[in-house]
C-alpha positions in Angstrom: -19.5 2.6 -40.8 -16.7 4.9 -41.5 -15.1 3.6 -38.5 -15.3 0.3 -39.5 -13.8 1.3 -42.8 -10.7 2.5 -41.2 -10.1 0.2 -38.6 -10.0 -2.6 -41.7 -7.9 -1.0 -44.0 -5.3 -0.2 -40.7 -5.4 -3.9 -39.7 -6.3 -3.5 -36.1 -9.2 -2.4 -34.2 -12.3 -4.1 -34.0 -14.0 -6.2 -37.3 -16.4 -5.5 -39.4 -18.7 -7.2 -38.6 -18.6 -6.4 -35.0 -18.7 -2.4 -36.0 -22.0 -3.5 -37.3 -23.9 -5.2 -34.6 -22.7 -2.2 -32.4 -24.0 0.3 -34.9 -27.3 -1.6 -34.8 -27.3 -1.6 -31.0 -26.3 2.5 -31.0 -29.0 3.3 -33.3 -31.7 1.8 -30.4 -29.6 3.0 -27.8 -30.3 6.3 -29.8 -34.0 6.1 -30.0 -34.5 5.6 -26.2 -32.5 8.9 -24.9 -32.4 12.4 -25.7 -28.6 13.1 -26.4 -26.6 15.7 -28.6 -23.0 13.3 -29.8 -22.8 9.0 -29.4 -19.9 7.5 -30.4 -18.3 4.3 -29.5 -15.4 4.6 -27.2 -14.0 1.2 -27.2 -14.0 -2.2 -25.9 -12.1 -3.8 -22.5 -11.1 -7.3 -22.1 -12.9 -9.2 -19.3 -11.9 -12.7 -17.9 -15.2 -14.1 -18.4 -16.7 -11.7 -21.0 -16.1 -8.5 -22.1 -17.2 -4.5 -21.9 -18.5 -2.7 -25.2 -18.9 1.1 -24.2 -20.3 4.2 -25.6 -19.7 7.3 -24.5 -22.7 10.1 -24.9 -22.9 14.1 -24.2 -26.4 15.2 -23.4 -27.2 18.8 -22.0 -29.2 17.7 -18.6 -28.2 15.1 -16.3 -29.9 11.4 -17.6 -31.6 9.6 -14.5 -29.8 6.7 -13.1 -33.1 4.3 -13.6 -30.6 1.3 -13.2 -30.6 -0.8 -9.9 -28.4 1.0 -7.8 -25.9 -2.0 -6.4 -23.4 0.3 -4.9 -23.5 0.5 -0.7 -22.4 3.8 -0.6 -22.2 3.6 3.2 -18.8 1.2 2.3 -17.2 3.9 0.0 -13.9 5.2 1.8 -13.7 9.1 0.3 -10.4 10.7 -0.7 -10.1 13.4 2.1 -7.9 16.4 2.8 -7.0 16.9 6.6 -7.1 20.3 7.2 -6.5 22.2 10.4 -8.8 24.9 12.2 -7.5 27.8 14.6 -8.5 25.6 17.4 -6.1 23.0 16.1 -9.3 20.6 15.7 -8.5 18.0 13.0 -11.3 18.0 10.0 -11.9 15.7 7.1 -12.9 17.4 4.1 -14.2 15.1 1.2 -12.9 16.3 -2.3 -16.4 16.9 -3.9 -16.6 15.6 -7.4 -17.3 18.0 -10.8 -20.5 18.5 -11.6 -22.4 16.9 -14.2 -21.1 17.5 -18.0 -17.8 19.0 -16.5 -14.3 17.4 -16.3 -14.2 13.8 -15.7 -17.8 13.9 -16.1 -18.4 15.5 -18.8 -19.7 12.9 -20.8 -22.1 10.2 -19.7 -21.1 6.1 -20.7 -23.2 3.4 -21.5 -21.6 -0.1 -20.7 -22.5 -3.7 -22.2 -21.6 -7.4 -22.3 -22.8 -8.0 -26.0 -24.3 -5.4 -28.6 -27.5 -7.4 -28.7 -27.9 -7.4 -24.6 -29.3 -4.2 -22.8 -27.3 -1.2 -21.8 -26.3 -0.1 -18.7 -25.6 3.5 -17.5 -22.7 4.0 -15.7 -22.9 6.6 -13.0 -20.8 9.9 -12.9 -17.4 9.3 -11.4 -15.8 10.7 -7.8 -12.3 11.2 -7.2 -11.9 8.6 -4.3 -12.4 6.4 -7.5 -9.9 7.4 -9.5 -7.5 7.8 -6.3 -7.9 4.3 -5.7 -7.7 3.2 -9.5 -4.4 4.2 -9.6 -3.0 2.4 -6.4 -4.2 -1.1 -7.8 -3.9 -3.6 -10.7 -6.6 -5.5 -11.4 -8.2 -7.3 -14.6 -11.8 -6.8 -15.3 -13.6 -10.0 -15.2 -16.8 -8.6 -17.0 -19.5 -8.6 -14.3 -20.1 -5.1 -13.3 -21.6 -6.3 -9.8 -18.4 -7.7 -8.7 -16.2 -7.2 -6.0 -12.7 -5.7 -6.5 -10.4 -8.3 -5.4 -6.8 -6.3 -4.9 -5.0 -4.5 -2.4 -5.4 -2.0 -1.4 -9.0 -2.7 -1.2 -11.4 -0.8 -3.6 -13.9 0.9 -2.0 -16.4 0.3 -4.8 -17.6 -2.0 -6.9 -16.1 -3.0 -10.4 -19.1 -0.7 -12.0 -16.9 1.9 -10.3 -13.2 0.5 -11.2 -14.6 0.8 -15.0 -16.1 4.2 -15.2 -12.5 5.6 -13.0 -9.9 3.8 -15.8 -12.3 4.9 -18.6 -11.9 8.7 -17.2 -8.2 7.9 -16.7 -8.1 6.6 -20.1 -10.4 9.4 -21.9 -8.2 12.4 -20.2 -4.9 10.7 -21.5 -5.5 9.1 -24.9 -8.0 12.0 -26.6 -6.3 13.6 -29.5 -7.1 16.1 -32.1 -5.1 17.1 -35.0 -2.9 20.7 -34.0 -5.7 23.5 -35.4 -8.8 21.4 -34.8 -9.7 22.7 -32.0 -9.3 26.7 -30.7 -9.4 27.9 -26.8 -12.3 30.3 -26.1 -12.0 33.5 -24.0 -12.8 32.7 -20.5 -14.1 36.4 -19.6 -16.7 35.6 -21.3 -18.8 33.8 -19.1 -22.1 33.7 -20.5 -21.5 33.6 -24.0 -19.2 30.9 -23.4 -22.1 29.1 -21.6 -24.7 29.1 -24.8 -22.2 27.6 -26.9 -21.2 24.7 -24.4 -23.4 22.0 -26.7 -24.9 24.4 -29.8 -20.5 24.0 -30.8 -20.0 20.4 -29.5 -17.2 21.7 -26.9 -14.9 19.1 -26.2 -13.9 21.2 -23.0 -15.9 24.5 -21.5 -12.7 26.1 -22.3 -11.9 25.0 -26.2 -14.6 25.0 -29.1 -14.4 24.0 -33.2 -12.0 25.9 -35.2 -13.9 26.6 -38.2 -11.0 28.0 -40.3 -9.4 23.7 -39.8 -8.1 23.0 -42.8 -10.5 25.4 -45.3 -7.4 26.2 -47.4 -7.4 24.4 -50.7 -4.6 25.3 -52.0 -2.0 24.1 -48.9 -4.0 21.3 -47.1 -3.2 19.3 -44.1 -1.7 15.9 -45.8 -1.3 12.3 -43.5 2.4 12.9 -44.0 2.2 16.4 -42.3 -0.2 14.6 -39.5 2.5 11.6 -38.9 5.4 13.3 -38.0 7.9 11.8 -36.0 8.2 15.1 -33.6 4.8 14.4 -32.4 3.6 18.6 -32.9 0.6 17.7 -35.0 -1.6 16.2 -32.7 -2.8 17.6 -29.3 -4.5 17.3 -26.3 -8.2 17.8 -26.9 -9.3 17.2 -22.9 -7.5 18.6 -19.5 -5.7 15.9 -17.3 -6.9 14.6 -14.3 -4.7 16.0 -11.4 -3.8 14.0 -8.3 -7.1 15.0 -6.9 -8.9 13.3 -8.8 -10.6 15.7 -10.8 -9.4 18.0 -14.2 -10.0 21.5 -11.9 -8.0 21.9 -8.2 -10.2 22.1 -5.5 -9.5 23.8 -2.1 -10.6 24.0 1.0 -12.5 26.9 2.9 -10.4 29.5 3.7 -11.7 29.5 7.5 -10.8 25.7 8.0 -7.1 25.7 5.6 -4.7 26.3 7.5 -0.7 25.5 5.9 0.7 25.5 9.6 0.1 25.6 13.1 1.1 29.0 15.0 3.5 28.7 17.8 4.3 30.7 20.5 1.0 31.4 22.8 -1.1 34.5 22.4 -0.1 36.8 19.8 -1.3 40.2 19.1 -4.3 40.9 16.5 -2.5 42.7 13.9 0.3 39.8 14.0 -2.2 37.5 13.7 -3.6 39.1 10.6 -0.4 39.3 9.0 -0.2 35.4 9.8 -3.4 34.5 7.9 -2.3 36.8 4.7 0.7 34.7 4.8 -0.4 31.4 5.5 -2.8 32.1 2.2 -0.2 33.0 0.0 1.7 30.0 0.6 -1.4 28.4 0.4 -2.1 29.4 -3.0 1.9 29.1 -3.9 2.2 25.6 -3.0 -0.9 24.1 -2.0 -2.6 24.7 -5.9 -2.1 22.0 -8.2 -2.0 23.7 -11.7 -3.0 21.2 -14.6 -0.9 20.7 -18.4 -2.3 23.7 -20.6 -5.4 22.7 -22.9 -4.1 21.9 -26.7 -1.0 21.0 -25.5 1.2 18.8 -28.2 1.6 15.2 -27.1 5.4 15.3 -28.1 5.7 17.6 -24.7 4.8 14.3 -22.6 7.0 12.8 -20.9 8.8 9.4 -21.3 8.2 6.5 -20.2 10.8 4.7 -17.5 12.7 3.0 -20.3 13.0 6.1 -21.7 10.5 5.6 -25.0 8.1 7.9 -26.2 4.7 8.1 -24.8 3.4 7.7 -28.3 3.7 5.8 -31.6 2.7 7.1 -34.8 3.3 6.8 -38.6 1.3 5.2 -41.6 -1.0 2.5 -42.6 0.6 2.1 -46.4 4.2 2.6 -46.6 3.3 3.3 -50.5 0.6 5.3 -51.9 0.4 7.9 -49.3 -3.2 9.6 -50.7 -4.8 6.4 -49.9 -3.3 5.9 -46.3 -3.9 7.0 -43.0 -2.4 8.5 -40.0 -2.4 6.2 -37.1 -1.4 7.9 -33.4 -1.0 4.5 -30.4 -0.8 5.2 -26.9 2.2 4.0 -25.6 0.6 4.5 -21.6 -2.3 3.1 -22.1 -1.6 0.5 -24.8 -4.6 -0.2 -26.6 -5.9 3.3 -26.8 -5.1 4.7 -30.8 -6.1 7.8 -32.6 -6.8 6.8 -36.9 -7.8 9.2 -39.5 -6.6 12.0 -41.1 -7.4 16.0 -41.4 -10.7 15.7 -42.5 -11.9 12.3 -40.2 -10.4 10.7 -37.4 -11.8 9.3 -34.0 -10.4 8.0 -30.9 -10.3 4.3 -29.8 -9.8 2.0 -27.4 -9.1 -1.9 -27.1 -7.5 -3.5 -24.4 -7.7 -5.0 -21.2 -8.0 -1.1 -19.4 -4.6 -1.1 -17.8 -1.7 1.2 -17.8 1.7 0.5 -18.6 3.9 -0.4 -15.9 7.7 -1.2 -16.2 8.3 -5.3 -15.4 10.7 -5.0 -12.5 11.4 -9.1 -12.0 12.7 -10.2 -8.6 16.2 -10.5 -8.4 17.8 -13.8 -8.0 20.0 -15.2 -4.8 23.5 -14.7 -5.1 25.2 -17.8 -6.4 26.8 -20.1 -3.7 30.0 -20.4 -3.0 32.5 -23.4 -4.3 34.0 -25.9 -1.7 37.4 -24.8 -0.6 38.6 -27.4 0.5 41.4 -29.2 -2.1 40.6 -32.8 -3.4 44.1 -35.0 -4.3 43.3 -37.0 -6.9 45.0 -40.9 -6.8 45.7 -43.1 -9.3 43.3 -46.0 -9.4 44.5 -50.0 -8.4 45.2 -51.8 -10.6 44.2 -55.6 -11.4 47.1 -57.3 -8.5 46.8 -54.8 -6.1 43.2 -55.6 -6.0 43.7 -59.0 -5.9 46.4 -58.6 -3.5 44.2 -56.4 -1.0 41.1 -58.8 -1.2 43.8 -62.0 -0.3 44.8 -59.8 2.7 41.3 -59.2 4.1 40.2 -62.7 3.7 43.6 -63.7 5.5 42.6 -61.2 8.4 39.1 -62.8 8.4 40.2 -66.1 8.6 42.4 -65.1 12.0 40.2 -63.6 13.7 37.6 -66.2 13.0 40.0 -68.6 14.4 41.2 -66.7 17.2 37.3 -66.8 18.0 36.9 -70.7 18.2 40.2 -71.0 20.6 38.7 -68.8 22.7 35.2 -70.2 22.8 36.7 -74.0 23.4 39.2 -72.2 26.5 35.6 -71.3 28.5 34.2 -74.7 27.8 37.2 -76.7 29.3 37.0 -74.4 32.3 33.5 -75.2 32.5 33.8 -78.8 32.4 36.4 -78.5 35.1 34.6 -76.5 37.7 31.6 -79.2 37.1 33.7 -82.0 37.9 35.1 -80.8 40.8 31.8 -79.8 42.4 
């Protein structure tokens, strides 16, 4: 209900009344599974109807015990050509992160209405979200419908929804600067039994909980909005062109960066080869993602060179009774509202990124007539008169001139008749 609070005194979000019904609908969504953190992610637009969505973090891996509708036969996978020592081309599919990792790291529960049934969406693979991003298409609200765009989606738009909320939930997830600490990655194991006992946003960052325990100099919604953008941060890794938020490579044995030349070479060349080939491998091959935490004034601009973000306050008076809104100016729609002690993460919109409108240009204009008109002066009433006279004179004659000669071949007809 706090949610609902904020999103009315901001203005925008979602109403009041509709925080409630999907409260209701969360708390028997709640009593059915076995899960540590449910919150409501947002809400997409749909032609025909639209998607409410929750997004829940559970330890083990929930059963999919929804009708699986995807012919996974169909499903084109986002592939990496990669070359052996016997020059053998070889697709390698780029595997997707496991369970409660990365893009999926948290599970989401998709419906029509908050009084209808839930339905699970299943974990997401990076052919998914390769494809997302070559397309634009509207959701129309049916999750067993075909993708209509081009280039055709492999999938289903079941699929097109859980890859644009992934590419969403990477981009738009914000904390206040401090919330959040990174954890030493050495520790392996340690890290491991605190992935849900801490609620980890990330297996590499945990709760700070020294956030904002100083009474005497707290965090204020002034501090929080800004305009330099250093007070809010990054809370999940991005997704990298793969797909996924970690890079994966190939095997060793089947990665190759180029093709030797030359015929046989001797052994010890040969090693020297392979020691090089995987150092340019790992040089220039290795995609290396945006460090956790990272402020979102660092992000880059858009193409009309605005800021990826908005930000500022609800009440332009009575600042103790305000709160700090962050928008998304990437994926408009998705918002951040709260301030040091509460805020969340939300998103309403129609689940498409911003693109800059490049409009067709027009035709050059044609070109004028060059040829020179002389204007003359128009005839007055006599001339007219005088001109009309004429033609009816020259009418006249060559009527006549008509008759003679038609009463000349008569006469010589009657002639010839008579002498016969």
């Amino acid at each position: 209900m706090e949610m609902a609070y904020f999103c009315s005194t901001a203005g925008y979000g979602i109403h009041t009344t509709e925080m409630i019904l999907i409260g209701s609908a969360m708390k028997r969504l709640n009593s059915e599974i076995n899960c540590i953190e449910m919150k409501f992610w947002g809400k997409i637009f749909g032609l025909h109807c639209d998607y409410y969505i929750i997004q829940v973090q559970h330890e083990k891996e929930m059963k999919f015990d929804e009708i699986d509708i995807i012919n996974r036969s169909k499903h084109s996978n986002y592939r990496i050509e990669a070359k052996t020592n016997q020059d053998q081309n070889v697709q390698l599919e780029v595997p997707s992160e496991p369970h409660g990792i990365g893009t999926n790291q948290y599970t989401y529960f998709v419906t029509n209405s908050p009084g209808l049934a839930w339905t699970k969406l299943s974990d997401v693979k990076p052919s998914m979200i390769d494809h997302a991003r070559k397309i634009r298409c509207l959701f129309t609200g049916c999750l067993s419908t075909k993708v209509e765009d081009f280039p055709p989606y492999p999938g289903l738009e079941r699929d097109y929804l859980r890859a644009q909320i992934a590419r969403i939930t990477a981009t738009t997830h914000i904390s206040p600067a401090g919330f959040y600490i990174l954890t030493d990655n050495n520790d392996e194991e340690e890290a491991e039994e605190m992935t849900f006992n801490n609620e980890r946003k990330d297996p590499n960052i945990i709760l700070n909980p020294e956030f904002n325990n100083d009474p005497t100099n707290p965090i204020t919604v002034e501090q929080l909005a800004d305009k330099d953008l250093q007070e809010w941060v990054h809370s999940l890794p991005e997704i990298l062109s793969q797909g996924r938020t970690r890079f994966w490579r190939p095997p060793s044995t089947l990665a190759t960066h180029f093709s030797k030349e030359g015929g046989e070479e001797e052994e010890e060349e040969e090693e020297e080869g392979n020691d090089d080939n995987e150092e340019t491998l790992d040089r220039n091959s290795v995609e290396i993602p945006a460090p956790l935490l990272q402020p979102i004034g660092d992000d880059k601009n858009l193409h009309t060179s605005q800021i990826s973000w908005s930000i500022g306050l609800t009440m332009s008076i009575m600042h103790e009774y305000s709160l700090c809104y962050v928008r998304s100016n990437v994926w408009p729609g998705a918002f951040t509202l709260g301030h040091a002690g509460n805020f969340f993460n939300l998103y309403v919109g129609w689940g498409q990124k911003y693109e800059q409108f490049s409009p067709s240009q027009t035709s050059l204009p044609k070109v004028e007539f060059a040829k020179e008109f002389i204007e003359k002066n128009d005839p007055t009433v006599e001339v007219e008169n005088a001109i009309e006279q004429a033609q009816r004179e020259t009418a006249s004659e060559s009527m006549s001139d008509e008759y003679m000669s038609a009463d000349d071949d008569s006469g010589e007809e009657m002639l010839t008749g008579e002498d016969d």
